[in-house]
C-alpha positions as CSV (number, residue, x, y, z in Angstrom):
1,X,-9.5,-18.0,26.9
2,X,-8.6,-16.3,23.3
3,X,-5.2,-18.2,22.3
4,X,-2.2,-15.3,21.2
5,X,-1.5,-14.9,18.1
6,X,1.3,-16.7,16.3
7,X,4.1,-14.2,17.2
8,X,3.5,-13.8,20.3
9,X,3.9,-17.3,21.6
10,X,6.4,-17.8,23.8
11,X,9.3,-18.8,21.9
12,X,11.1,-22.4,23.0
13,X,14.7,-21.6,20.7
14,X,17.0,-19.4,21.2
15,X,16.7,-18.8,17.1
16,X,13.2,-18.4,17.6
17,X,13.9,-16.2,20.3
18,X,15.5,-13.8,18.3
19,X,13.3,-13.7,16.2
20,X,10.1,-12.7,17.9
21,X,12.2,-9.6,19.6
22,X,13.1,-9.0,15.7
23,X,9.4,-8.8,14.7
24,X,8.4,-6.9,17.8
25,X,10.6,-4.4,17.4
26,X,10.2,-3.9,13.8
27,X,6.8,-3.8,14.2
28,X,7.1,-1.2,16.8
29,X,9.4,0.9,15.5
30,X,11.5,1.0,11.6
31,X,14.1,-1.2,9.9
32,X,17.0,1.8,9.9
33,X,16.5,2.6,13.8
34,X,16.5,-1.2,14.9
35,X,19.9,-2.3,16.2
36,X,21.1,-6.1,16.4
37,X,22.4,-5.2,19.9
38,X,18.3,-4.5,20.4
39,X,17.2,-7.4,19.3
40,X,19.7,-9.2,21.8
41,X,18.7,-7.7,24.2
42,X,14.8,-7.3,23.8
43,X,15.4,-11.9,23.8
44,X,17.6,-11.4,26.6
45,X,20.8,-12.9,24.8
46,X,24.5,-11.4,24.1
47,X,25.1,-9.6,20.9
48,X,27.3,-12.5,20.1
49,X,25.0,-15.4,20.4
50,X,23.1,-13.5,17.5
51,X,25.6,-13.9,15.2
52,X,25.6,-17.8,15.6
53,X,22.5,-18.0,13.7
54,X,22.1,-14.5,11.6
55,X,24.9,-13.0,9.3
56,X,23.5,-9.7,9.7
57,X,20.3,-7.5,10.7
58,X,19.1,-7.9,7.5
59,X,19.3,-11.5,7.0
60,X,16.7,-11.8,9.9
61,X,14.6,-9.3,8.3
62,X,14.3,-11.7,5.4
63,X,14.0,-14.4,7.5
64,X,10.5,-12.6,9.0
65,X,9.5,-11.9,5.2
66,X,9.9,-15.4,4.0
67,X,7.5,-16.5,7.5
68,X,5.2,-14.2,6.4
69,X,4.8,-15.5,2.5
70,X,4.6,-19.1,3.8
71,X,2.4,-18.5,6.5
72,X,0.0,-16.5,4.1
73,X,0.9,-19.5,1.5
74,X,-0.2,-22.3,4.2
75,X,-3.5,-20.3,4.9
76,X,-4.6,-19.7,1.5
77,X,-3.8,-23.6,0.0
78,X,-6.9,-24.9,0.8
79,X,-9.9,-23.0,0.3
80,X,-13.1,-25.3,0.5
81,X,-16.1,-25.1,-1.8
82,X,-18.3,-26.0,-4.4
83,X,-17.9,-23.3,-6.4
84,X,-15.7,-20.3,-7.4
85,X,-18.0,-18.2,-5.0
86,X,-17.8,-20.0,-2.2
87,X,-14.5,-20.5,-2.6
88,X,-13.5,-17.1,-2.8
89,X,-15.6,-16.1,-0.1
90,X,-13.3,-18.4,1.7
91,X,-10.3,-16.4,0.3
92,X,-11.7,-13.2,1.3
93,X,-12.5,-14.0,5.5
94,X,-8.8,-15.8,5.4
95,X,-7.2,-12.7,4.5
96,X,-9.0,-10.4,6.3
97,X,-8.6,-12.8,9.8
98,X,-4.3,-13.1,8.8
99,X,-4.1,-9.4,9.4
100,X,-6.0,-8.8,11.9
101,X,-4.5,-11.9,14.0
102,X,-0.8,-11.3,12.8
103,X,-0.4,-7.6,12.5
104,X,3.3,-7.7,14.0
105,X,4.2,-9.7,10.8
106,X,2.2,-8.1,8.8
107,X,3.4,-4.4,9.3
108,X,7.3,-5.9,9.0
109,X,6.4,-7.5,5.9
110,X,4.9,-3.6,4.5
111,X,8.5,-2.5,4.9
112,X,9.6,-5.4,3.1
113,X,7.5,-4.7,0.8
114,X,8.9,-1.4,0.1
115,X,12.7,-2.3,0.6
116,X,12.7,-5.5,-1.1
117,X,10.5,-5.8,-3.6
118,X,11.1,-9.1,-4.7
119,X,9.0,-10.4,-2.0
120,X,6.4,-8.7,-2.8
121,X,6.3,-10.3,-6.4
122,X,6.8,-13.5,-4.4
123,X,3.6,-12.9,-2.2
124,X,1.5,-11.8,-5.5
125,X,2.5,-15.5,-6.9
126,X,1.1,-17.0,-3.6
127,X,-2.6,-15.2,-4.1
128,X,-2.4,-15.1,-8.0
129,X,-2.0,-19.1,-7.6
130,X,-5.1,-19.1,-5.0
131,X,-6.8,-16.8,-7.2
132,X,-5.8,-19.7,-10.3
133,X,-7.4,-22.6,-8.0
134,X,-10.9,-20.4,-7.3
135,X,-11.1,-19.7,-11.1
136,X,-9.4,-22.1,-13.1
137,X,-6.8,-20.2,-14.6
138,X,-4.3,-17.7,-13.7
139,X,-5.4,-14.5,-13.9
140,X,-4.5,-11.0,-15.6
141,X,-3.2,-8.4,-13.8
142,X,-6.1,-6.4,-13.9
143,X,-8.8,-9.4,-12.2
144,X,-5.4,-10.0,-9.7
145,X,-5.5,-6.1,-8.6
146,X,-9.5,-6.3,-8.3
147,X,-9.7,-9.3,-6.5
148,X,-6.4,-8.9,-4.3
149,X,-5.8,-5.1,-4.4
150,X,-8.6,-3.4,-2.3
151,X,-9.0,-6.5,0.1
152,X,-5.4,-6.6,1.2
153,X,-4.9,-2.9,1.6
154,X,-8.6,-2.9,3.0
155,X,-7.3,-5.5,5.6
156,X,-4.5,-4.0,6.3
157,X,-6.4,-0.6,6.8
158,X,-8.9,-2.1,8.8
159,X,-6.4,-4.2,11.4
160,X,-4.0,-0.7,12.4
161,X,-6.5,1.5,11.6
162,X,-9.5,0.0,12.8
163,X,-11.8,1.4,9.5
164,X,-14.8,0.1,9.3
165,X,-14.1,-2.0,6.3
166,X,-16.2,-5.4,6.4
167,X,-15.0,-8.4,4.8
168,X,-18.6,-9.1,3.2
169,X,-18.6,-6.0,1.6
170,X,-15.6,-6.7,0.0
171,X,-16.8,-10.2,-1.4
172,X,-19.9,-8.8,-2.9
173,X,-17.9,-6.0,-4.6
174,X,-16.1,-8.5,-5.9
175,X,-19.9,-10.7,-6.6
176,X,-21.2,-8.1,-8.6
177,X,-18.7,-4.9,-8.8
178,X,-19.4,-1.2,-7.9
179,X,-20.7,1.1,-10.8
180,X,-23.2,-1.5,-11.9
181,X,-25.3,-0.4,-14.9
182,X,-22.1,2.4,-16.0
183,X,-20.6,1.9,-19.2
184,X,-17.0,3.1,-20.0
185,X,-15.9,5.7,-22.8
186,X,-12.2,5.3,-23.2
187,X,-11.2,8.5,-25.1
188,X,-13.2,10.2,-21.8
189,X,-11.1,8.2,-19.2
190,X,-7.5,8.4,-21.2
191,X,-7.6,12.3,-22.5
192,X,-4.3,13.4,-23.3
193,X,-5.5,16.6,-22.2
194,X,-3.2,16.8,-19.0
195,X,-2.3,20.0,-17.2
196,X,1.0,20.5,-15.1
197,X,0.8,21.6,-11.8
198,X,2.4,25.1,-11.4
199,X,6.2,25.7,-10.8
200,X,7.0,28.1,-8.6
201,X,9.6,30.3,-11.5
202,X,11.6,32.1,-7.8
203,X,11.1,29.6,-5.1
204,X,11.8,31.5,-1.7
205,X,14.1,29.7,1.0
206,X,11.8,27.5,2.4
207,X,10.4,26.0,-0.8
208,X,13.8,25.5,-2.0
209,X,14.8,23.1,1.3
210,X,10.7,21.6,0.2
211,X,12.2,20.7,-2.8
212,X,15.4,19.5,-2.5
213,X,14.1,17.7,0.5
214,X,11.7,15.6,-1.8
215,X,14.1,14.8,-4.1
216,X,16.6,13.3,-1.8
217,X,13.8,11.5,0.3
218,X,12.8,9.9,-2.6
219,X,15.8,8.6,-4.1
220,X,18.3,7.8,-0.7
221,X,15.3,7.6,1.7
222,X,14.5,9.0,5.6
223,X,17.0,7.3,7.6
224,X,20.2,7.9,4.7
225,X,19.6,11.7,3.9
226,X,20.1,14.6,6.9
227,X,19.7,18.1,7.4
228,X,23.3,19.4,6.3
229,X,22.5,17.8,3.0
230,X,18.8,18.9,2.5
231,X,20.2,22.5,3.0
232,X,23.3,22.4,1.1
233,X,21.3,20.6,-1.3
234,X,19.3,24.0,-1.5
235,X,22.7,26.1,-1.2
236,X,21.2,27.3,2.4
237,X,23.0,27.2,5.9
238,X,21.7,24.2,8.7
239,X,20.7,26.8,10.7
240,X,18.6,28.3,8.3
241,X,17.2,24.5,8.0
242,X,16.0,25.3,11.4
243,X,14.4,28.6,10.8
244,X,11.3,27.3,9.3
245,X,11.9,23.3,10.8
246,X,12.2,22.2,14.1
247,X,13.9,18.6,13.4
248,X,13.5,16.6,10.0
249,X,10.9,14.8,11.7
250,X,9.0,17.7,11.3
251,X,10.1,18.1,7.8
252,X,9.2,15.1,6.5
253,X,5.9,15.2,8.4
254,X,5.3,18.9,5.6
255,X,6.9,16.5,2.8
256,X,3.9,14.4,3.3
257,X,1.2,16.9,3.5
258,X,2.4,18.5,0.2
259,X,2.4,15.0,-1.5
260,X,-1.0,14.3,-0.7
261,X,-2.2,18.0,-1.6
262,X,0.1,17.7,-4.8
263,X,-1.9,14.2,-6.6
264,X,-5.5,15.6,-5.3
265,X,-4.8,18.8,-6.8
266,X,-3.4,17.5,-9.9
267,X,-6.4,14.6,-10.3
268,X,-8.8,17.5,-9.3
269,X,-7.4,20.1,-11.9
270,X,-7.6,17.1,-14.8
271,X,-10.5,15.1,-14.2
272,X,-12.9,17.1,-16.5
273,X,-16.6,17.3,-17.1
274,X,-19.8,14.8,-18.3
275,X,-18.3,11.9,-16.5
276,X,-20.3,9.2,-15.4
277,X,-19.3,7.7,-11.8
278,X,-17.3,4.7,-13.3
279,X,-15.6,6.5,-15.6
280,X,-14.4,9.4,-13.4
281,X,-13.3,6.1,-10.9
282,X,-11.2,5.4,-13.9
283,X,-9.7,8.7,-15.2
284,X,-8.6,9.6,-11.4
285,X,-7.2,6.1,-11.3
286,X,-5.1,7.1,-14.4
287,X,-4.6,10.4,-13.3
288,X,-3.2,9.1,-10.4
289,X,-0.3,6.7,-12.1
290,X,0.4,9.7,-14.8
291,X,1.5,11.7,-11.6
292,X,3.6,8.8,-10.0
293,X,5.4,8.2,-13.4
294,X,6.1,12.3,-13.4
295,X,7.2,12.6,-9.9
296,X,8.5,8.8,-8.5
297,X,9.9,10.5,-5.8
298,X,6.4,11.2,-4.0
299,X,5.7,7.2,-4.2
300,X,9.3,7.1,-2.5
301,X,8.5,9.2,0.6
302,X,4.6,8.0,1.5
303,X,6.0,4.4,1.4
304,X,8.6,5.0,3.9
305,X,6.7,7.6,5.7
306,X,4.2,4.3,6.3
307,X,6.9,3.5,8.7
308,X,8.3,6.7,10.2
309,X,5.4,8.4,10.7
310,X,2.1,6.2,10.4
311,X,-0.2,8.7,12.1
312,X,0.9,11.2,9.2
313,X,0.0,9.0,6.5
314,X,-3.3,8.1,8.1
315,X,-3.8,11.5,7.8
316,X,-2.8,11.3,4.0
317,X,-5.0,8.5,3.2
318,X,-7.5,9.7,5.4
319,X,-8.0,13.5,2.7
320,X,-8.5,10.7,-0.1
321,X,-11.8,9.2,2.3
322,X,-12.7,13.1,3.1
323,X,-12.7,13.6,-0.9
324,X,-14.8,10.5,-1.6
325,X,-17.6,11.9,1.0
326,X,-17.7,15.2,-0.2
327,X,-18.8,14.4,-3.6
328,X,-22.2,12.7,-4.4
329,X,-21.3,8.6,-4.2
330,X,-23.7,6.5,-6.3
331,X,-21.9,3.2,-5.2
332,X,-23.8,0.2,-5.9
333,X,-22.8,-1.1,-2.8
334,X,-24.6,0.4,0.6
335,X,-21.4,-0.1,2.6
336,X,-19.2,3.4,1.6
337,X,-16.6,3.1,3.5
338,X,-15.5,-0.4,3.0
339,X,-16.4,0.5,-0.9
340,X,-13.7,4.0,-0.4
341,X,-11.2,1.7,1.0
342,X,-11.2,-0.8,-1.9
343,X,-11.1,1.8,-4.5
344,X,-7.8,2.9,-2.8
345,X,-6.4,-0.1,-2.1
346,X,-7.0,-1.1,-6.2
347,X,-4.9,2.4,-6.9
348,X,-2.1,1.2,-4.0
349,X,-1.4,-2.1,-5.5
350,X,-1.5,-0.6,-9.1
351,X,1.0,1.9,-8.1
352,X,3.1,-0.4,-6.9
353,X,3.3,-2.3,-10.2
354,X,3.3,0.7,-12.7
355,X,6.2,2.0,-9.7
356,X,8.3,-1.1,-9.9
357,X,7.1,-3.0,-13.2
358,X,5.2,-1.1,-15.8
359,X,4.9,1.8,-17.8
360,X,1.8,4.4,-17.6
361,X,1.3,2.8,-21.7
362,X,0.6,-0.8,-19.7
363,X,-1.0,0.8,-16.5
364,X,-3.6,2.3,-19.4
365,X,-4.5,-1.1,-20.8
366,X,-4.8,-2.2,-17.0
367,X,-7.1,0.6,-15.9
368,X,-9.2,-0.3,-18.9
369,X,-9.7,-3.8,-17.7
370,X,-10.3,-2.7,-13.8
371,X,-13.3,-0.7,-15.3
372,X,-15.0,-4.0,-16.5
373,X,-14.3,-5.6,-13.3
374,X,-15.8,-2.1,-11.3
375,X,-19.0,-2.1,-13.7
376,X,-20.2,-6.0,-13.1
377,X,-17.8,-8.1,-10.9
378,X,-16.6,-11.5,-11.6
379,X,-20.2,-11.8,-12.0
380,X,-20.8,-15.3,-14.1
381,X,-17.2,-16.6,-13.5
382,X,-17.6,-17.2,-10.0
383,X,-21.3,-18.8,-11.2
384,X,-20.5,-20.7,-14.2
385,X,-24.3,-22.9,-14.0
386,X,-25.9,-19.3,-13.9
């Protein structure tokens, strides 16, 4: 018989208890609708025995965050192997087995990720110091992204999801890369020549609550901004809120749509002609953190929309796949779909930096980098006798 995962043991502590009904539920649901009178009573304890081991709600969500960074820590310390390849290989299975056998922790630590960002930065030092082991030195940011980026989001993707993304797909692309045989022009990929999406000069009612909507999403979030505000925000009535929405829900459901439609169009509109494949990887890659660094607040709203409304953002990440397929792929790699995920998963985690760390003039230096990686791999590194 196939043992439970981790989480789902049977606790024997109270502590422990609580916090199994902490991870369930914030697996289940989001960190702003979760009540400490829930947890309680999902463990079957009074509200006040909770408070005899956790201050507050959120002190047990970082409690569940700093379990997740030590369990990932303990399953990536030893990696056997004779060499880097083997090693990494080694790497690559752990991470894809940890989500798919711990997906309760690992879809509390993606809003932890988002709300407190510091443990984040503290779970890139735990794979950037197994990545130092396989290699021998620590790496850059860019060989972190390639060799991190697309398998953790691929992972991720693949465990909720269930894409078709295959683990040996991913080590080979990191083996021997994606656009083998492409070269990279610079002054192709980092054209200054960037066009603005239109602005609407008269927005009508219901692009007016659109836009004030965004803005407030993205800087006080879902769960701290409500109708009366969206719609005074846009100097409308609440019930003229409710003339073109039903509830915010739905709201933030159109917010979503109109983010995803908003970077395709803008990538689409600026990617230009005579591009080879691995360079127009690369210019929509930088295409892609110009427009988070001119709108933030779109980065805002599909992060926390990963929590109030997955199926919507499956659907956003889901256009992206639909745009890969629809153009001629000359992957070096057979697998596609693993190969679509990867790519996307290298532009989520380099958002995330250029979001919370870096400016476009770094993310440029970065993307530059990545393209060496996407043409050939770690090729002789993870070989060093070839």
């Amino acid at each position: 018989m196939p043992t439970q995962p981790k989480e789902q043991r049977l606790p024997s502590t109270t502590k422990e208890r609580l916090l199994i009904s902490a991870i369930a539920l914030f697996s289940e649901k989001w960190y702003g609708t979760v009540s400490v009178a829930e947890i309680c009573r999902r463990a079957g304890f009074s509200n006040g025995l909770y408070y005899r081991y956790f201050h507050d709600k959120e002190e047990i969500f970082r409690h569940i965050l700093e379990r997740v960074i030590c369990n990932i820590a303990d399953t990536v310390r030893d990696l056997p192997g004779d060499s880097p390849a083997q090693k990494l290989q080694v790497f690559v299975q752990r991470i894809f087995d940890f989500s798919k056998d711990n997906t309760a922790l690992v879809k509390v630590f993606r809003e932890g990720q988002y709300r407190l960002f510091e443990y984040e930065q503290r779970l890139k030092a735990v794979y950037e110091d197994a990545l130092s082991r396989i290699f021998g030195a620590k790496p850059r940011l860019s060989a972190y992204l390639f060799a991190a980026g697309g398998l953790r989001f691929a992972a991720i993707r693949a465990a909720f999801h269930e894409i078709p993304a295959q683990s040996s797909t991913i080590f080979r692309i990191l083996e021997n890369g994606i656009f083998q045989g492409y070269s990279c022009n610079p002054d192709k990929v980092f054209s200054t020549s960037i066009s603005p999406l239109p602005v609407e000069i008269l927005p009508d009612a219901r692009e007016r609550l659109l836009k004030e909507g965004k803005n407030l999403f993205g800087k006080s979030g879902y769960f701290a901004t409500n109708v009366h505000e969206i719609a005074a925000a846009a100097d409308l009535s609440t019930g003229a809120f409710y003339t073109y929405f039903d509830t915010k829900e739905v709201f933030f459901a159109e917010l979503i749509h109109r983010v995803g439609r908003e970077v395709r169009r803008f990538i689409s509109m600026n990617l230009g002609e005579g591009l080879n494949p691995l360079e127009r990887e690369l210019r929509g890659l930088w295409l892609f953190i110009v427009f988070l660094s001119l709108d933030r607040n779109c980065y805002g709203i599909v992060r926390e929309a990963e929590f109030v409304l997955p199926g919507e953002v499956r659907q956003y990440y889901g256009a992206f796949v639909k745009g890969y397929r629809q153009r001629e792929l000359d992957f070096s790699i057979q697998d596609s779909a693993t190969t679509i995920e990867f790519l996307l998963g290298v532009a989520h985690y380099l958002g995330i930096e250029v979001v919370f760390d870096h400016s476009p003039e770094n993310a440029r230096n970065v993307i530059q980098e990545i393209g060496e990686y996407y043409s050939q791999g770690f090729g002789k590194t993870l070989r060093p006798e070839a």
